[in-house]
Structure formats: C-alpha cells, structure tokens
mmCIF file of the C-alpha atoms, coordinates in Angstrom:
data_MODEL
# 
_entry.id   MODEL 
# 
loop_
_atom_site.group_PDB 
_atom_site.id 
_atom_site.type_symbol 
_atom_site.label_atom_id 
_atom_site.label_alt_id 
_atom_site.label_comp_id 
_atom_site.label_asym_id 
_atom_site.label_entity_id 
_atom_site.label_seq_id 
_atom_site.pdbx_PDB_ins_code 
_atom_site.Cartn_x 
_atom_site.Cartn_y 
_atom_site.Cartn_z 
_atom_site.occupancy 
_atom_site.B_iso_or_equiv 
_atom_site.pdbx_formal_charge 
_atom_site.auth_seq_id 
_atom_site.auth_comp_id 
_atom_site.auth_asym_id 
_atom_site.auth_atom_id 
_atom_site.pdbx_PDB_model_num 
ATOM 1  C CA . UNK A 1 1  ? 38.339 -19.159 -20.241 1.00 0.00 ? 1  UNK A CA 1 
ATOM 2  C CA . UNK A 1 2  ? 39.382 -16.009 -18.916 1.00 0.00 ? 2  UNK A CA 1 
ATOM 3  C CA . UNK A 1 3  ? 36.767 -13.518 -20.892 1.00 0.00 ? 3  UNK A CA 1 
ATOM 4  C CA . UNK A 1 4  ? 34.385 -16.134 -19.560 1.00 0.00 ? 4  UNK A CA 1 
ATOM 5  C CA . UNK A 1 5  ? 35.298 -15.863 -16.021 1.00 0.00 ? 5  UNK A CA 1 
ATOM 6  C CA . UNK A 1 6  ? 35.327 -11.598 -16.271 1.00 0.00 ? 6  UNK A CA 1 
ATOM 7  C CA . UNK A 1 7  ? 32.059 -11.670 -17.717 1.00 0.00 ? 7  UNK A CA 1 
ATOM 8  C CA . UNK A 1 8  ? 30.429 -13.759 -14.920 1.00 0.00 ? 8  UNK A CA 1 
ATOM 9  C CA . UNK A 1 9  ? 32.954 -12.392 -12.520 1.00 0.00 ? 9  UNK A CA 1 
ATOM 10 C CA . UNK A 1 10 ? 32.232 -8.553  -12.835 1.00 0.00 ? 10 UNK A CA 1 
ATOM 11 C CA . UNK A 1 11 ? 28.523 -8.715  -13.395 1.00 0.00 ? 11 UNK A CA 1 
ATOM 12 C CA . UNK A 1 12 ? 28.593 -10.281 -9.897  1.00 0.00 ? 12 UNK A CA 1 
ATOM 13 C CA . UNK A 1 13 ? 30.541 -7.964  -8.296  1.00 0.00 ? 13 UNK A CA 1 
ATOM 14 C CA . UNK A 1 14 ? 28.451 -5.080  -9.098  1.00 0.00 ? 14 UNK A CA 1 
ATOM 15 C CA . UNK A 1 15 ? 25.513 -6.667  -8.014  1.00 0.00 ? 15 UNK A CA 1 
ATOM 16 C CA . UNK A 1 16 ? 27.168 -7.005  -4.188  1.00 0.00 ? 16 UNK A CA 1 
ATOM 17 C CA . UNK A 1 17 ? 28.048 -3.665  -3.837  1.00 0.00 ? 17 UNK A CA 1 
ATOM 18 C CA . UNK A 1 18 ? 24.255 -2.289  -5.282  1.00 0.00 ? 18 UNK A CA 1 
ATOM 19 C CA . UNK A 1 19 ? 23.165 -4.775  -2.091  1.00 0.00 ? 19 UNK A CA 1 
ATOM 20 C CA . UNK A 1 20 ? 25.284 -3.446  0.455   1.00 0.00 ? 20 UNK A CA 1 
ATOM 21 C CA . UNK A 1 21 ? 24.176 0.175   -0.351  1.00 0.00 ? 21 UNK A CA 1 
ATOM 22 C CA . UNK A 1 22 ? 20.360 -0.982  0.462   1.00 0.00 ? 22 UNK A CA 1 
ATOM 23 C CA . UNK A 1 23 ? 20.929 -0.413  4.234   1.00 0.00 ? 23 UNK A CA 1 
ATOM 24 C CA . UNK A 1 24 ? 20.796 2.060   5.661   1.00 0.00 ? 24 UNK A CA 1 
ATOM 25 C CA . UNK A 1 25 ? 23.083 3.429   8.815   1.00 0.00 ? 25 UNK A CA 1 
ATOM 26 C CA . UNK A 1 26 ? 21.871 5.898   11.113  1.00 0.00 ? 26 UNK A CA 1 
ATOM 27 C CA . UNK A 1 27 ? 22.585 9.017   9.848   1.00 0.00 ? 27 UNK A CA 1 
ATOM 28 C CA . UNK A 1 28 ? 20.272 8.128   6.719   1.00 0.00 ? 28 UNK A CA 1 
ATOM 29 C CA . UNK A 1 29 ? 17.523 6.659   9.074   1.00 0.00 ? 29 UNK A CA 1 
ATOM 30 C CA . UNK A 1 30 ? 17.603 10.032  10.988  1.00 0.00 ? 30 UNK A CA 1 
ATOM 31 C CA . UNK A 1 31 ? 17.851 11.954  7.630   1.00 0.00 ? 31 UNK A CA 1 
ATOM 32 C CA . UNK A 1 32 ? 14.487 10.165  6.657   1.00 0.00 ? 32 UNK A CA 1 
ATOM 33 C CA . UNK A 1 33 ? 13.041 10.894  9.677   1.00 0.00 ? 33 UNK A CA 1 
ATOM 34 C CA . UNK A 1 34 ? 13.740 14.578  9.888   1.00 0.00 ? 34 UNK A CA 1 
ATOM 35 C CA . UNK A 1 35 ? 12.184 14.362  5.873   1.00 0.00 ? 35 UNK A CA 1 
ATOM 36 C CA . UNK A 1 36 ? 8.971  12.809  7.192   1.00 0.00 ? 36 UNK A CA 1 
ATOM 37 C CA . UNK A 1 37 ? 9.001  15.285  9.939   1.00 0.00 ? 37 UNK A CA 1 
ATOM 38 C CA . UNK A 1 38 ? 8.869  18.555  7.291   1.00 0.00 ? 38 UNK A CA 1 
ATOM 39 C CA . UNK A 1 39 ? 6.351  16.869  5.375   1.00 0.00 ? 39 UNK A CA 1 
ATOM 40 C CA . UNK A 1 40 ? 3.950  16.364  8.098   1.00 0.00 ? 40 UNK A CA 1 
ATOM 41 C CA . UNK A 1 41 ? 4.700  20.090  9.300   1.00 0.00 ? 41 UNK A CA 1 
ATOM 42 C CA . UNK A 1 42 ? 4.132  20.952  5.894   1.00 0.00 ? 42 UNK A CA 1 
ATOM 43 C CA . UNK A 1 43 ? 0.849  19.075  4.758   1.00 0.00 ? 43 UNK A CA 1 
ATOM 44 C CA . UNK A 1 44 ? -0.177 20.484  8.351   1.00 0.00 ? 44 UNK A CA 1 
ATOM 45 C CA . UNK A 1 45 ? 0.786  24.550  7.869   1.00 0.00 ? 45 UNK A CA 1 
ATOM 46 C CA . UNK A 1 46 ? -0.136 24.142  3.936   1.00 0.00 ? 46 UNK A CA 1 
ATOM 47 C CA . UNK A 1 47 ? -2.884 20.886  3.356   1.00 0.00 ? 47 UNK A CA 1 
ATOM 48 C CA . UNK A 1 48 ? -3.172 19.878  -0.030  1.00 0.00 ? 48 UNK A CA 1 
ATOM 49 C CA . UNK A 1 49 ? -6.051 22.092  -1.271  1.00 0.00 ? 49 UNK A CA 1 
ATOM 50 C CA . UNK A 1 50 ? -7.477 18.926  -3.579  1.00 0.00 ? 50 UNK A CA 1 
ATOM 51 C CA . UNK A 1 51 ? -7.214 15.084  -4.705  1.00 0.00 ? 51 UNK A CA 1 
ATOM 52 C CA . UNK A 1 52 ? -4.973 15.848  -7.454  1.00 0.00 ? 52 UNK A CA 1 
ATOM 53 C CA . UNK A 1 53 ? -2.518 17.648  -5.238  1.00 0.00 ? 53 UNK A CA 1 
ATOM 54 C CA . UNK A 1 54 ? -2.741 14.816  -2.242  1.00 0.00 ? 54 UNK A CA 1 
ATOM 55 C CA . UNK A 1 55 ? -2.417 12.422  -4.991  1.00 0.00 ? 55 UNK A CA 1 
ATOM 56 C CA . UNK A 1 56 ? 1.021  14.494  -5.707  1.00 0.00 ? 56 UNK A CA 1 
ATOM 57 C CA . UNK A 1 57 ? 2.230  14.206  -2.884  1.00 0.00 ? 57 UNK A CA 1 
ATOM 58 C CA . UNK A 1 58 ? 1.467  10.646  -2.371  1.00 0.00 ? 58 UNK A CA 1 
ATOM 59 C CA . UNK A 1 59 ? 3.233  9.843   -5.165  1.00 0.00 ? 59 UNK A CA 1 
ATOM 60 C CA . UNK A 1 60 ? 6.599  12.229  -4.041  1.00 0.00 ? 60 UNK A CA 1 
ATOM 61 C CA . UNK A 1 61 ? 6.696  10.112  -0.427  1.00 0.00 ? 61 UNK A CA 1 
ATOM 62 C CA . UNK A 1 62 ? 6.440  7.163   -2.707  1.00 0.00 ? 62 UNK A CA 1 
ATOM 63 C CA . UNK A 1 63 ? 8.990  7.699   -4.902  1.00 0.00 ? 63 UNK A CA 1 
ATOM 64 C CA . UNK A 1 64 ? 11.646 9.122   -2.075  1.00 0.00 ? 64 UNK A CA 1 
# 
C-alpha cells in the first residue's frame, strides 16, 4: 500500500510544481518584453534578406 501511494503520490507532485512555474512574474514579463523589443530593432536595422531567413526567425520567436 505504501509503494502504491509513492507512485501516485510523487508523480503528482511533480506535476504541481511544472504548473506553478507556467506563470510568469514581472521580471520575466519585462524580460520578454525587452526580447521582443531587440528583435523588432533588429529585423528593423538588419531585415531578413529572404523567405527562408523570415521563416527562421519565425520559427526562433516561436520556439522562445
């Protein structure tokens, strides 16, 4: 009974904490704002120079 109750029990508890690390406070929201920022400074000083490298950098905002 007791290997049963760790093996439900810790399996849940992990699963919590990776949900309370999904928001955000505000030093990440500003963090991801200052990102944003430098991208669109960047993709305005340096534009992508085709559709392969826009699709690039699509797929980099995407993924961060």
């Amino acid at each position: 009974m007791t290997t049963l109750l760790r093996l439900l029990l810790i399996p849940a508890l992990l699963t919590m904490s990776l949900a309370a690390c999904d928001r955000g406070g505000p030093a990440e929201r500003t963090g991801r704002s200052l990102d944003r920022a430098g991208e669109r400074v960047r993709d305005t000083v340096d534009p992508p120079r085709g559709p392969v490298e826009r699709l690039g950098r699509s797929v980099d905002r995407a993924v961060n």
